[in-house]
C-alpha positions in Angstrom: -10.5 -0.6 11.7 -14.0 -0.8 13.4 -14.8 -4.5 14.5 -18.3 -5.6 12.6 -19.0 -7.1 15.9 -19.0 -3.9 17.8 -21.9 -2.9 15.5 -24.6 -5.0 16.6 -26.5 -6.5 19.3 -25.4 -9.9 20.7 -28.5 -10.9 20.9 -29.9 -10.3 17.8 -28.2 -13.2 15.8 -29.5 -12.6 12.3 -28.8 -9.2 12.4 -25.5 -9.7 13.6 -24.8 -12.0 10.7 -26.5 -10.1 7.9 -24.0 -7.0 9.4 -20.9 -9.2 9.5 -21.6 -10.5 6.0 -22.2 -7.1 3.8 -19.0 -5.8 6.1 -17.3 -8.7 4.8 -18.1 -8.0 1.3 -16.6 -4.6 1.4 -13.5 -5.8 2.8 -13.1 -8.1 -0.1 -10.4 -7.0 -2.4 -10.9 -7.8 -6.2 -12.6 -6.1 -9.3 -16.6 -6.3 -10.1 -17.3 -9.5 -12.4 -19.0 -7.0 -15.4 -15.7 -5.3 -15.5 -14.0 -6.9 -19.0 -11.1 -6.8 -19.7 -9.1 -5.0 -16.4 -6.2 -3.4 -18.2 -2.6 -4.4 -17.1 -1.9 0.1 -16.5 -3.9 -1.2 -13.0 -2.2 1.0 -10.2 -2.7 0.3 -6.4 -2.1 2.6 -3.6 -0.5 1.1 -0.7 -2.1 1.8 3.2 1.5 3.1 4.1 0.4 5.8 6.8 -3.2 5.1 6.5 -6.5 3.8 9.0 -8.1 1.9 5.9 -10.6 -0.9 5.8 -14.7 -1.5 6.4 -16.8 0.5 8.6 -20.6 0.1 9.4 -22.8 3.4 8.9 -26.2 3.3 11.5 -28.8 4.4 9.2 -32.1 3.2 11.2 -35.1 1.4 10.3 -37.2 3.5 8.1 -40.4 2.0 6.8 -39.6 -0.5 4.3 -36.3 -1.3 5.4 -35.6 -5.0 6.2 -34.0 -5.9 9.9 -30.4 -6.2 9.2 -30.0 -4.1 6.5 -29.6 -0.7 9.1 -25.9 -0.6 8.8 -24.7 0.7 6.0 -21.3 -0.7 4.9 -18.0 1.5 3.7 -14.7 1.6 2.8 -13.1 4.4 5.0 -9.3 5.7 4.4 -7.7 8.5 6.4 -4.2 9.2 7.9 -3.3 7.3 11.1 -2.4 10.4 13.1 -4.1 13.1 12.2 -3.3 16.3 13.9 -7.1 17.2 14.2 -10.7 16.7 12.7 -9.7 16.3 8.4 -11.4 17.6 5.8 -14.0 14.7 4.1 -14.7 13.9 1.0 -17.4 11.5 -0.1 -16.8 9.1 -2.9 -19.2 7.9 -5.1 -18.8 4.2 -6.6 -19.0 3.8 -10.0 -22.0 1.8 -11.5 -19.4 -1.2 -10.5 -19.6 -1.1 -6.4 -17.3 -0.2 -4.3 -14.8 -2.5 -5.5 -11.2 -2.0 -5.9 -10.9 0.5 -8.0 -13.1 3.0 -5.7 -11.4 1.9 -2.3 -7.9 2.7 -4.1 -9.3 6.3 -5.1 -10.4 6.2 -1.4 -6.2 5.9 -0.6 -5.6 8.3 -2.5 -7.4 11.2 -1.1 -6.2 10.0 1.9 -2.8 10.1 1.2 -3.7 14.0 0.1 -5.0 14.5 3.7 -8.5 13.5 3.8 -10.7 11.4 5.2 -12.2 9.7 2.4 -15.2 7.3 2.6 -17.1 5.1 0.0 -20.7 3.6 1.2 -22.0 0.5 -0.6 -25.1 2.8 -1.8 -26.7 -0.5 -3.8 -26.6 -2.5 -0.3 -30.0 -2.9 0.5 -30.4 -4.3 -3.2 -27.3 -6.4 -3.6 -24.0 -6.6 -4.2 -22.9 -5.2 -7.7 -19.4 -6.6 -7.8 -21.3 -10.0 -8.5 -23.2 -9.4 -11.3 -21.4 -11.0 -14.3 -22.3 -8.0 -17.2 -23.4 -4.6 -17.4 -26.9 -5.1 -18.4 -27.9 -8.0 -15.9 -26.1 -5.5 -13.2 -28.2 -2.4 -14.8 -31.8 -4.3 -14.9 -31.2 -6.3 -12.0 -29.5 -4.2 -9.6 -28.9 -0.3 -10.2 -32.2 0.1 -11.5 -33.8 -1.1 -8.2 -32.0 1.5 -6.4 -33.8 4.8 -5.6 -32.1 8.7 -5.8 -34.2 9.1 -2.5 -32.9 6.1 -0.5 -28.9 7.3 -2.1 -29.3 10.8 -0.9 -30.3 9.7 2.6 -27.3 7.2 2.7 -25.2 9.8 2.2 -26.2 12.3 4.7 -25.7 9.5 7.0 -22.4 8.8 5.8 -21.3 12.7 6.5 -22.9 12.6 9.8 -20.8 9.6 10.6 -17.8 11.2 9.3 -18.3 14.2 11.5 -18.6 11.7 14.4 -15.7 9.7 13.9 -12.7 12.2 12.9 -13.9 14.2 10.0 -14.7 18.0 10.2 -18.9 18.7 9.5 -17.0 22.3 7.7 -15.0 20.7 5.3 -17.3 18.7 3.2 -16.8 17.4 -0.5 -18.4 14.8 -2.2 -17.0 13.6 -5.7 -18.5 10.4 -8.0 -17.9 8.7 -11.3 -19.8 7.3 -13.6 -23.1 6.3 -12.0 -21.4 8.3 -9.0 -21.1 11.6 -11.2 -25.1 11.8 -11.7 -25.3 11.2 -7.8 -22.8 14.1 -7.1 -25.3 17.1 -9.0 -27.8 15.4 -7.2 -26.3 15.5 -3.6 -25.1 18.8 -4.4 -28.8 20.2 -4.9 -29.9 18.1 -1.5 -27.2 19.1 0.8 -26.6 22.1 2.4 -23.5 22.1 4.4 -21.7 20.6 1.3 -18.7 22.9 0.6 -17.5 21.1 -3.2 -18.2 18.7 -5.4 -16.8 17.1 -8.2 -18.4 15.0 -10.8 -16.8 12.7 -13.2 -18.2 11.6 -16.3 -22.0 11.3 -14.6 -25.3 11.6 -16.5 -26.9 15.1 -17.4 -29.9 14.2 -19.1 -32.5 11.4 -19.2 -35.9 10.5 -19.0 -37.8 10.3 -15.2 -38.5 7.3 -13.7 -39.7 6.4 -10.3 -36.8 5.5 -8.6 -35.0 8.3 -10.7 -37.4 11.0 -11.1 -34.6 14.2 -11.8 -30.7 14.4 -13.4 -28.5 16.9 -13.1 -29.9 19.2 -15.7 -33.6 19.5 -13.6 -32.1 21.1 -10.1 -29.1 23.0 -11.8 -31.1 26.2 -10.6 -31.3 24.0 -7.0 -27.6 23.8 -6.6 -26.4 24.2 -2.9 -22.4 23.4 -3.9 -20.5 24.4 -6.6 -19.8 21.3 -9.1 -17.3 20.9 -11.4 -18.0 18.5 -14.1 -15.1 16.1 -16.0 -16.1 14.8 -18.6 -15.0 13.3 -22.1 -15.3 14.5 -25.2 -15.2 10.7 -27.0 -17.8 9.3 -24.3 -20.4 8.1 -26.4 -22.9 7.5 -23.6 -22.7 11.1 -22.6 -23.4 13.7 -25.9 -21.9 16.9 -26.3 -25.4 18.3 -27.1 -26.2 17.1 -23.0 -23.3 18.8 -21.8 -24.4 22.0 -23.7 -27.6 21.8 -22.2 -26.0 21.8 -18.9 -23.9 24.2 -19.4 -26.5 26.9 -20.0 -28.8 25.6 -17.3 -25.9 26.4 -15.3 -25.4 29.9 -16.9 -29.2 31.3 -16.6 -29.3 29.9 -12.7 -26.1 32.1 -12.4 -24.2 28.7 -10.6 -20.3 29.1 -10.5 -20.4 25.3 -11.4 -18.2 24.4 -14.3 -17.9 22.1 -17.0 -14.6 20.7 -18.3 -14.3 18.5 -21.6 -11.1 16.6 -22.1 -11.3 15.9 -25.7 -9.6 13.4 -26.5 -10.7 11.2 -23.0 -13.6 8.6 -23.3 -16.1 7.4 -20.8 -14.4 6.5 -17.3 -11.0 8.2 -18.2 -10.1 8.2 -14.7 -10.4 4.3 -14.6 -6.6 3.1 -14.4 -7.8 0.0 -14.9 -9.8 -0.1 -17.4 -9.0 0.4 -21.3 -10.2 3.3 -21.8 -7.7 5.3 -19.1 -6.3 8.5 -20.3 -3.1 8.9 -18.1 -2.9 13.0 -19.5 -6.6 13.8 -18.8 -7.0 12.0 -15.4 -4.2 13.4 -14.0 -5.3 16.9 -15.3 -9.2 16.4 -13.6 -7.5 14.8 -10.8 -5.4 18.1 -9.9 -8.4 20.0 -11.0 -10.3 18.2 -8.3 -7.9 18.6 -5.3 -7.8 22.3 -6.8 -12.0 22.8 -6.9 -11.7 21.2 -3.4 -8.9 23.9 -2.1 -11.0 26.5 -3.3 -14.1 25.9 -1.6 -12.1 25.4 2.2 -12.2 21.9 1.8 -8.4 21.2 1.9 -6.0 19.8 4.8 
C-alpha cells in the first residue's frame, strides 16, 4: 500500500494533513451511517493474495479547486503478483461512499484477476459515510457534486491505473446505484473504455446544473457497450424508464443491453442490505465478468 506521506510535499503542512486525513477516511472500515438496518447475509472478502488498501490519485488544481483537495483518495485491490499489466475495472460507489460494501466488491474483482479501484468521487464535497440518513446525505452532499467534476475524476483514476500496474487496453468501469447513472455517463465520455456495466443506476430525470444529462440523453453518444441490471420491483427506477432506454438504445443501433431480474429490488447486489437477492446477484454478477470477457477486458 502507497504511504499518504509519499503523496505530498513536506513542506506544505496543510496539505499534507488534509491528504493524510481523506486517505485516512478511506482506509476506515465500517458501513455509511444512512445505511439502516445492515442485514446479518453481510459477506466479506478476505485480502488473501491481494495488494488492497488506500491510494492517493494526483488530479491537479483546476480553477475552483481548494489546496489540499488535489489528491483524490481510493480503495485499490489487485493480486500481489501479477504476471504482467491486469485488466481494470472502475468501480463506482453507491450513493453510500466508498464504504465497505464497495471496497469488498473491490476484492472481489480482484480475486477474479483485476485490478479494481474505487475513488471517493464526493471528496471534494465530504464524506458520505457520515451523513446519518439518505435525504440529509442527498441535499447535503450528492447533490453538490457535479457529472463534470465525476467524469474528470475518473479519467484520472484510469490514467493512474495505467501508471501503476493496470493495462490502458483493458478498461471497464461498472457502478451501482448512484454509480450505475455514472457508468452510462462515463461510457458516452470515454473513449478508450472497452465495457461497462451498470447496476440499478438512474435512466431518466430532470436536468439540473450539476446534473445536466442521464443515461437516456447520450444513449446515441455511447463510446462502450453497457449492460444494464436492473430490478423489476425497484420502485425508484420504473419500468416505463427502462423502456425508454431500451429503445433509445435500439434507434442509436448501440449493442448495449438491458436486463430485468424480476423478482430483484433496488440494490439487489447489496449483500448487506435487506433487499439482497442471492439468485439475481449472482446471475448479474456472472453476467458482468461475462460482458467484461467479451469486450477483451478479462485476465
Amino acid at each position: 500500500m502507497q504511504d499518504p506521506d509519499d503523496l505530498t510535499s513536506k513542506d506544505d503542512a496543510s496539505r499534507d494533513n488534509s491528504r493524510r486525513e481523506f486517505l485516512s477516511l478511506l482506509m476506515a472500515s465500517g458501513f455509511a451511517l444512512a445505511v439502516q438496518p445492515v442485514a446479518a447475509s453481510t459477506l466479506a472478502t478476505d485480502a488473501a493474495g491481494l495488494t488492497v488498501g488506500a491510494v492517493g490519485i494526483p488530479v491537479g488544481i483546476p480553477v475552483g479547486i481548494p489546496v489540499g483537495k488535489d489528491i483524490l483518495p481510493a480503495y485499490r485491490a489487485q493480486p500481489a503478483r501479477p504476471k504482467g499489466p491486469l485488466p481494470v475495472v472502475l468501480v463506482v460507489q453507491e450513493v453510500f461512499g466508498v464504504h465497505e460494501h464497495i471496497q469488498d466488491l473491490c476484492r472481489r474483482l480482484a480475486k477474479a484477476g483485476y485490478l479494481a479501484i474505487a475513488p471517493e468521487l464526493y471528496f471534494r464535497q465530504g464524506d458520505a459515510r457520515l451523513y446519518p440518513n439518505i435525504p440529509d446525505l442527498l441535499a447535503k452532499l450528492v447533490s453538490k457534486v457535479p457529472d463534470e467534476q465525476v467524469l474528470r475524476d475518473l479519467d484520472a483514476t484510469a490514467d493512474w491505473t495505467a501508471k501503476n500496474g493496470g493495462d490502458a487496453n483493458r478498461i471497464a468501469i461498472t457502478g451501482f446505484c448512484w454509480g450505475g447513472r455514472i457508468v452510462w455517463l462515463y461510457a458516452a465520455h470515454n473513449p478508450k473504455l472497452k465495457a461497462a456495466v451498470a447496476w440499478y443506476g438512474r435512466l431518466v430525470g430532470e436536468g439540473a446544473p450539476n446534473t445536466p444529462r442521464h443515461p437516456v440523453d447520450i444513449a446515441g453518444s455511447l463510446k462502450a457497450p453497457v449492460l444494464g441490471l436492473y430490478g423489476g420491483q425497484d420502485k425508484g427506477i420504473s419500468a416505463e424508464s427502462v423502456d425508454r432506454m431500451r429503445a433509445a438504445l435500439k434507434a442509436a443501433g448501440s449493442p448495449s443491453q438491458i436486463a430485468v431480474y424480476p423478482d430483484a429490488d433496488h440494490g439487489f447486489n447489496a449483500d448487506y442490505r435487506p433487499n439482497y437477492n442471492a439468485e439475481a446477484a449472482k446471475d448479474g454478477w456472472a453476467r458482468m465478468l461475462a460482458w467484461f470477457a467479451r469486450y477483451g477486458v478479462k485476465p
